[in-house]
C-alpha positions as CSV (number, residue, x, y, z in Angstrom):
1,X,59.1,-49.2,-72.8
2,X,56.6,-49.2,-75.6
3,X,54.1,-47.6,-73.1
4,X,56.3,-44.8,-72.2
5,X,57.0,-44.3,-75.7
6,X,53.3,-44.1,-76.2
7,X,52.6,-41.8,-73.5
8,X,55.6,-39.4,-74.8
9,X,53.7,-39.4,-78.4
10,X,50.6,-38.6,-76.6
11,X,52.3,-35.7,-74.3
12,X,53.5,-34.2,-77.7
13,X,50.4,-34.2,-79.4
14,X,48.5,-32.4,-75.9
15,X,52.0,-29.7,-76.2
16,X,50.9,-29.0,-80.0
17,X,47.3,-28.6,-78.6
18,X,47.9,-26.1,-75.6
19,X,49.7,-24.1,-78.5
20,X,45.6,-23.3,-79.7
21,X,44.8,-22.1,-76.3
22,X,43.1,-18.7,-75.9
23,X,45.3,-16.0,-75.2
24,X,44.1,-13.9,-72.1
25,X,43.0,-10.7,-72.8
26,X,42.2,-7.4,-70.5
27,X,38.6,-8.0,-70.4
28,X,39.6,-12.0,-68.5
29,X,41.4,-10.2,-65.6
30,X,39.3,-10.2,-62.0
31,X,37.1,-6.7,-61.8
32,X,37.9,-6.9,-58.1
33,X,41.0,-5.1,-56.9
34,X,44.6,-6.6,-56.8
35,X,46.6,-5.8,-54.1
36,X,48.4,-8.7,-53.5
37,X,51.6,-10.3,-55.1
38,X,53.0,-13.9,-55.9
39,X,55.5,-14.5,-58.2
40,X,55.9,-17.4,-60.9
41,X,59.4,-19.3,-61.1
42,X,60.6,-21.1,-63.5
43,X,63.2,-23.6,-62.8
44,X,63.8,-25.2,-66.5
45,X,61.3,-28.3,-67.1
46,X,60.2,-27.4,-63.5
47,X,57.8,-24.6,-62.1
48,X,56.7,-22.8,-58.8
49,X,55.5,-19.7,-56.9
50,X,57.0,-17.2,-54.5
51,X,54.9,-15.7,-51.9
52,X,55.2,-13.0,-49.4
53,X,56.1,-14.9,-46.2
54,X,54.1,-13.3,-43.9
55,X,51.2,-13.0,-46.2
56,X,50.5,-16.4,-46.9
57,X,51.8,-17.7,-43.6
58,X,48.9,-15.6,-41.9
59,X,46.5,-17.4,-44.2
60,X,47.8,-21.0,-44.5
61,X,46.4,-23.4,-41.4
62,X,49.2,-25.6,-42.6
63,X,52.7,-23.8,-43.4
64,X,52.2,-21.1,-40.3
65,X,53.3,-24.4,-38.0
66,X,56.7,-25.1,-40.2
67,X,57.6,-21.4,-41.5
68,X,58.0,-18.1,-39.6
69,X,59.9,-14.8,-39.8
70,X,60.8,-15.2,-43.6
71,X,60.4,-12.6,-46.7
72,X,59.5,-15.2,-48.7
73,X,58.2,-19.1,-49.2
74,X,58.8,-20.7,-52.2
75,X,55.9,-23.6,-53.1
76,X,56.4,-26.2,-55.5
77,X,54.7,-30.1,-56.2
78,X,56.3,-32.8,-57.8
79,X,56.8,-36.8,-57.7
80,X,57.3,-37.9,-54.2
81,X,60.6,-40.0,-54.5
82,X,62.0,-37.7,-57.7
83,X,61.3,-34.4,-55.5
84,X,62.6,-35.8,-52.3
85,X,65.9,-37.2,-53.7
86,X,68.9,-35.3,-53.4
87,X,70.6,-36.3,-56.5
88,X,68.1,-38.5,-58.5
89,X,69.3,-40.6,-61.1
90,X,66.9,-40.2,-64.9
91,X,65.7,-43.8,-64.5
92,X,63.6,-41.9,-61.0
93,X,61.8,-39.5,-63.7
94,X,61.3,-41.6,-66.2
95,X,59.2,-44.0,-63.7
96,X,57.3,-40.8,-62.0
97,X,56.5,-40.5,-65.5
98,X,54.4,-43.7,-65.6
99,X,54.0,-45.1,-61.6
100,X,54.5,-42.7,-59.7
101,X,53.7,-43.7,-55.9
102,X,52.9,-40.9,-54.5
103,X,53.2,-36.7,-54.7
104,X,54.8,-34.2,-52.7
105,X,54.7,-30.6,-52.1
106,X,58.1,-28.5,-51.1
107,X,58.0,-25.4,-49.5
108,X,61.2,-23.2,-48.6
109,X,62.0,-20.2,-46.9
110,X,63.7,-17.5,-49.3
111,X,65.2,-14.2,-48.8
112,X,65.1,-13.0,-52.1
113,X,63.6,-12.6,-55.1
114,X,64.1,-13.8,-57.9
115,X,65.7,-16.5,-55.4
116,X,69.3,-17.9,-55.6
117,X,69.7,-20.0,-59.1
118,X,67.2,-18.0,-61.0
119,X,67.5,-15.3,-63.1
120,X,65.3,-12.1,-63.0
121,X,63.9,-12.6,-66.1
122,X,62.5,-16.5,-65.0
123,X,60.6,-14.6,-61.9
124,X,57.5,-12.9,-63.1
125,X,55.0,-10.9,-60.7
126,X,51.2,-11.1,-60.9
127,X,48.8,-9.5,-59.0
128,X,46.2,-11.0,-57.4
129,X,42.7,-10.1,-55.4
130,X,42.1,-11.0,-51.6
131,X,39.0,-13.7,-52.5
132,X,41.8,-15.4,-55.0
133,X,44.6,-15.0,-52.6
134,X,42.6,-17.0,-50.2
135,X,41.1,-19.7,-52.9
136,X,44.7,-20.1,-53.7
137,X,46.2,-20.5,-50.4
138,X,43.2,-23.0,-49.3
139,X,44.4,-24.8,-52.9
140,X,47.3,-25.8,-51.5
141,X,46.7,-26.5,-48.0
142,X,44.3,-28.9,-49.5
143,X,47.6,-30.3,-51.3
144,X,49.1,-31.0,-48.2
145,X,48.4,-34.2,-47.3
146,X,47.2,-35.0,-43.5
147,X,47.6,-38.1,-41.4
148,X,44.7,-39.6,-38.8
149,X,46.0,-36.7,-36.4
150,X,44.8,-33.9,-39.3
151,X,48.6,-32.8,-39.3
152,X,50.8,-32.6,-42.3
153,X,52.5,-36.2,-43.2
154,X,56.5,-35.5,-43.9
155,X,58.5,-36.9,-46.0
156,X,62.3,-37.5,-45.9
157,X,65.2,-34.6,-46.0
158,X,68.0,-33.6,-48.1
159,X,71.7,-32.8,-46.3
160,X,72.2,-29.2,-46.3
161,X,68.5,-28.0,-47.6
162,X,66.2,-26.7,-45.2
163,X,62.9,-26.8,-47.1
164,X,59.9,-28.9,-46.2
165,X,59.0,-31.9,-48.2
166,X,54.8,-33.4,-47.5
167,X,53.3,-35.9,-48.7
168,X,50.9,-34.6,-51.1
169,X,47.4,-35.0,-52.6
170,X,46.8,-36.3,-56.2
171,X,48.7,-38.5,-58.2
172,X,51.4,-37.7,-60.5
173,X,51.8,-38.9,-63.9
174,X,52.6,-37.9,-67.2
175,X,49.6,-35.8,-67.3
176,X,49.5,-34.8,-63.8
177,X,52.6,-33.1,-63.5
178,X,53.9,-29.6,-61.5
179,X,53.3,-27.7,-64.6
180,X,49.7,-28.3,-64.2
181,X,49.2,-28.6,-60.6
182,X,50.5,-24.7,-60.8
183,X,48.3,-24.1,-63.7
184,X,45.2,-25.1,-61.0
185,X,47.2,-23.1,-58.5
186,X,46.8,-20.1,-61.0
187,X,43.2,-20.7,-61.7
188,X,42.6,-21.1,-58.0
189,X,43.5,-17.5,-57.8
190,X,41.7,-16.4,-60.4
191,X,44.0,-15.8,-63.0
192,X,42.6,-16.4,-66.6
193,X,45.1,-20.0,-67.3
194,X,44.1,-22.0,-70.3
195,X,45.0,-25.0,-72.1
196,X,46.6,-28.4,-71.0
197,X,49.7,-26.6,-69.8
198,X,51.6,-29.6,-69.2
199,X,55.0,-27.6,-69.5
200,X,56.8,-24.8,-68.1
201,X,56.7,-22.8,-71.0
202,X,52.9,-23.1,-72.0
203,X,52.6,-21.8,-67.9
204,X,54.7,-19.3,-68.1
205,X,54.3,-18.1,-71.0
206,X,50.7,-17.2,-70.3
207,X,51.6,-15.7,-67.2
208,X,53.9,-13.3,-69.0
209,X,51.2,-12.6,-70.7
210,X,49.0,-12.2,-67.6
211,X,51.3,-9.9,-66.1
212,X,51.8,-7.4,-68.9
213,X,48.0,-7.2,-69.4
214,X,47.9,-6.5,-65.4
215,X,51.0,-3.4,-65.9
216,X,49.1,-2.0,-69.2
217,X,45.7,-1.9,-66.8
218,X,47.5,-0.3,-63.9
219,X,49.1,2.3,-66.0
220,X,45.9,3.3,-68.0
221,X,44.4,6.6,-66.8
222,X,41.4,6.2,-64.9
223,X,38.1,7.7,-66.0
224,X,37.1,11.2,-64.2
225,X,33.8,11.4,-63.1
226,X,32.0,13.8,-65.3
227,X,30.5,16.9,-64.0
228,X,26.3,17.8,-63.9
């Protein structure tokens, strides 16, 4: 007890500290065009992204074997035994917290966005360049754990819920969580992310951020060439 305790104290004092982080500005956005969209979701304490299905699935050399024919795929990465569980009891976070066995990756069909159980306001575009579209997309098939065959290992099912659950790679911890696996997603894709971001709102809150910056550049008026 007195190490989670300790741990906690610790996770408050790295929370304080992402507060300091650098806030992105216009000049940290990628020079390259941007013609592709993912979305950030936040799900309370938890977060994930939304991709266009066929998009990702024409890229991905692991989800194109599991997923076809939807809108969109929904991408998340948590404790293995938490995330898998279909109605977890607390004591199941609080030891992910400190021995976690293993991580796993969920992926999901969706056929709309912001998807069922989130509000519009808890879905929030970004736009993103082909090179970081396909850093991000080889970011998590490298996620995806693979057995001596090279395929995907997969983990148990929950009644009624057709998502995918894999084994994972990494560890999870209390520093290690899905708030920061995203947060590498992000930076895999060449978005400006900075700071410890071990929470939601320290992720999301810079993707906000993100995402207005990328609006106010697409609105602003281009320069005209100026004549001889």
């Amino acid at each position: 007890m007195k190490s989670v305790v300790q741990q906690l104290v610790i996770l408050a004092s790295f929370v304080w500290l992402a507060g300091c982080a650098g806030v992105p500005s216009r000049a940290d956005l990628p020079a390259e065009p941007a013609p592709y969209t993912l979305h950030l979701v936040r799900y309370g304490w938890h977060t994930a992204l939304l991709f266009d299905g066929p998009s990702v699935l024409a890229r991905s050399s692991k989800l194109g074997a599991d997923f076809h024919d939807h809108k969109y795929l929904l991408v998340g990465w948590g404790d293995g035994e938490y995330f898998v569980a279909e109605h977890p009891p607390w004591s199941k976070a609080v030891k992910a917290l400190v021995a976690s066995d293993y991580p796993a990756m969920q992926v999901g069909g969706r056929e709309t966005n912001p998807p069922l159980g989130v509000e519009a306001r808890d879905s929030i575009p970004l736009a993103i360049t082909e090179r970081g579209y396909q850093q991000l997309v080889a970011y998590i098939d490298r996620s995806i754990a693979a057995g001596p065959d090279g395929k995907p290992i997969y983990l148990g099912k929950q009644a009624d819920n057709p998502d995918r659950f894999y084994q994972a790679t990494g560890s999870y911890s209390l520093f290690s969580n899905c708030n920061s696996w995203l947060a590498g997603a992000l930076k895999a894709a060449e978005m400006p992310i900075s700071g410890f971001n071990l929470t939601a709102s320290s992720v999301f809150d810079q993707a906000v951020r993100i995402s207005e910056l990328q609006k106010e550049h697409a609105a602003s008026p281009r320069p005209r060439p100026q004549a001889d």
